[in-house]
C-alpha positions as a Markdown table, in Angstrom:
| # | Residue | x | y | z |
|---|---|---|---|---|
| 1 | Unk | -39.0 | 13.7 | 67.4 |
| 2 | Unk | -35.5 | 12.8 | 67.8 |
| 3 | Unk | -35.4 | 10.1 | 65.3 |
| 4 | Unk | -37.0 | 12.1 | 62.8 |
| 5 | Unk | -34.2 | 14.7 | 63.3 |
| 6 | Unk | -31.4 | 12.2 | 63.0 |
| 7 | Unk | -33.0 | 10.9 | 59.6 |
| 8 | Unk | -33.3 | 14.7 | 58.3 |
| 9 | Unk | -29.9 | 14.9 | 59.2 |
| 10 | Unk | -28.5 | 11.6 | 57.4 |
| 11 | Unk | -30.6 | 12.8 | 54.4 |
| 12 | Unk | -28.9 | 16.3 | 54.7 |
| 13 | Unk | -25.3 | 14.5 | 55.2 |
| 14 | Unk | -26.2 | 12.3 | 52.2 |
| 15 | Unk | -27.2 | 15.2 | 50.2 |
| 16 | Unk | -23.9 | 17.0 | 50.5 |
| 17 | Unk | -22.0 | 14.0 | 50.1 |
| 18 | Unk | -23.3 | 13.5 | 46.8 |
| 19 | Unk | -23.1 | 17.6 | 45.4 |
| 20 | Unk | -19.4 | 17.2 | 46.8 |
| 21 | Unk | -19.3 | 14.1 | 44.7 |
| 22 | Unk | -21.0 | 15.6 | 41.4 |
| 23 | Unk | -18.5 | 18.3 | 41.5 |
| 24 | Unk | -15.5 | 16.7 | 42.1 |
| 25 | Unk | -16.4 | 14.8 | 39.5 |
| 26 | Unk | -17.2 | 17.4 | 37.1 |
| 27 | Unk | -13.4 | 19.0 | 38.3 |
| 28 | Unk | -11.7 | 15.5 | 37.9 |
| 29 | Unk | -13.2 | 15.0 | 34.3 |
| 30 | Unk | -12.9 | 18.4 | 33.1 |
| 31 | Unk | -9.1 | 18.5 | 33.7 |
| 32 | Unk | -8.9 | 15.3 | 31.8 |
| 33 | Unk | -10.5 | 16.5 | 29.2 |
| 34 | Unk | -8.4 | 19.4 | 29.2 |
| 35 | Unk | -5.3 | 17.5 | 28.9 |
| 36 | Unk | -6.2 | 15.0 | 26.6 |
| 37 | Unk | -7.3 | 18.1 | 24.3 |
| 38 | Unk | -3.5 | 19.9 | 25.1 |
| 39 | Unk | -2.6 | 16.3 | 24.2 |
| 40 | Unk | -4.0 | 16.3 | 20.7 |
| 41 | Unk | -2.9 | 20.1 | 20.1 |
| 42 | Unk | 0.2 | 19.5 | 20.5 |
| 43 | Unk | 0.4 | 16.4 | 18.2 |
| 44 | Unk | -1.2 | 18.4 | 15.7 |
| 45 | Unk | 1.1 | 21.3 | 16.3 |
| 46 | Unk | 4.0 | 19.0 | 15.8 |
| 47 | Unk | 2.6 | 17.5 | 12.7 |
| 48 | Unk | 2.0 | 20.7 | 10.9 |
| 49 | Unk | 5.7 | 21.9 | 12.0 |
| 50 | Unk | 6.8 | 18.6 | 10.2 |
| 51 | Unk | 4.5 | 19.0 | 7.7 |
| 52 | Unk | 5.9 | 22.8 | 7.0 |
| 53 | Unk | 9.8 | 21.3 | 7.5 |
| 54 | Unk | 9.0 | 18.9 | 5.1 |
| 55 | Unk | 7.7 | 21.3 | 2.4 |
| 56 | Unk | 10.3 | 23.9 | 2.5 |
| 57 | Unk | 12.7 | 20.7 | 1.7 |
| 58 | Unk | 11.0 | 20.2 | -1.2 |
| 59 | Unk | 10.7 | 23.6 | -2.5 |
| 60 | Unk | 14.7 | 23.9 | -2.0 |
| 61 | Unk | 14.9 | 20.8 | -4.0 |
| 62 | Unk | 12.4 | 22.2 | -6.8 |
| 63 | Unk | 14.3 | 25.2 | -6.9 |
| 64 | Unk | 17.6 | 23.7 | -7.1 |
| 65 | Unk | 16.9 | 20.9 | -9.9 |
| 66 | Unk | 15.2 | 23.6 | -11.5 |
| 67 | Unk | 18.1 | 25.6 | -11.7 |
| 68 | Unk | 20.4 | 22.5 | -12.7 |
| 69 | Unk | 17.8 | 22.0 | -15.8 |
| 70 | Unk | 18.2 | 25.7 | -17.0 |
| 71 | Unk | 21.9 | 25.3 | -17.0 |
| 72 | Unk | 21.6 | 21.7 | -18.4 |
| 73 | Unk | 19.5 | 23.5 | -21.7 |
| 74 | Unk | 21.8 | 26.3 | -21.8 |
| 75 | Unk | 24.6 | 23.9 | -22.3 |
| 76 | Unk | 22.9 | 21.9 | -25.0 |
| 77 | Unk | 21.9 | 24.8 | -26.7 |
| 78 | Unk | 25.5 | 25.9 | -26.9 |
| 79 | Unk | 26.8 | 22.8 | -28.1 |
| 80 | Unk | 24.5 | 22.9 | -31.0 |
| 81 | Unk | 24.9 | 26.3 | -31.8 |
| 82 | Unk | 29.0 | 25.3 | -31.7 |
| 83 | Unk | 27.8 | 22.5 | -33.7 |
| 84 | Unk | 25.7 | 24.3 | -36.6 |
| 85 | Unk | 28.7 | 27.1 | -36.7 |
| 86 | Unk | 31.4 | 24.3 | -36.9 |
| 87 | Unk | 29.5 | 21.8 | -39.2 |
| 88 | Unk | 27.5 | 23.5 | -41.0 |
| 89 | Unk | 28.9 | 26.5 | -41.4 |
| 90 | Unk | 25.7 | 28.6 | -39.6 |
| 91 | Unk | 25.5 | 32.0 | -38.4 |
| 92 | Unk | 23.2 | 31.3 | -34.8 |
| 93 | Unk | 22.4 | 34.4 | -33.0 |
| 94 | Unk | 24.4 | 34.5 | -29.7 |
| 95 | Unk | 22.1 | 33.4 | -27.0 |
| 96 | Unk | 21.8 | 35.2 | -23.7 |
């Protein structure tokens, strides 16, 4: 009898050995996981900031050569209008 109680007990010590193994495991990989996900989240986090930066630049830079192109025209339009009065002697309508 006592031989088969030291084999129930290797069996037993084996047993637990092994749970405390799959679970450890399932801990050690789980945190990995976890940070390799925090990892990628704060890539992507970082690439949408840049991405956001990066259109705001642009829009300034819209806005500002559209403004340079309004007063561009407006300029043209009043050199030809001083043209026409001046050299040809036509009424143009004040523009605003």
């Amino acid at each position: 009898m006592g031989s088969d109680a030291v084999t129930i007990e290797i069996a037993l010590l084996v047993s637990l050995v092994g749970i405390f193994l799959s679970i450890a495991t399932f801990f050690i990989g789980r945190q990995g996981s976890a940070r390799a996900e925090g990892e990628w989240k704060g890539q992507l986090n970082q690439k949408l900031t840049n991405f956001s930066e990066d259109l705001k630049e642009l829009k300034e830079l819209i806005e500002e050569n559209s403004k340079n192109n309004r007063d561009s025209i407006r300029e043209i339009h009043e050199r030809l209008d001083e043209h026409l009065r001046s050299e040809h002697n036509m009424a143009v309508a004040k523009r605003r």
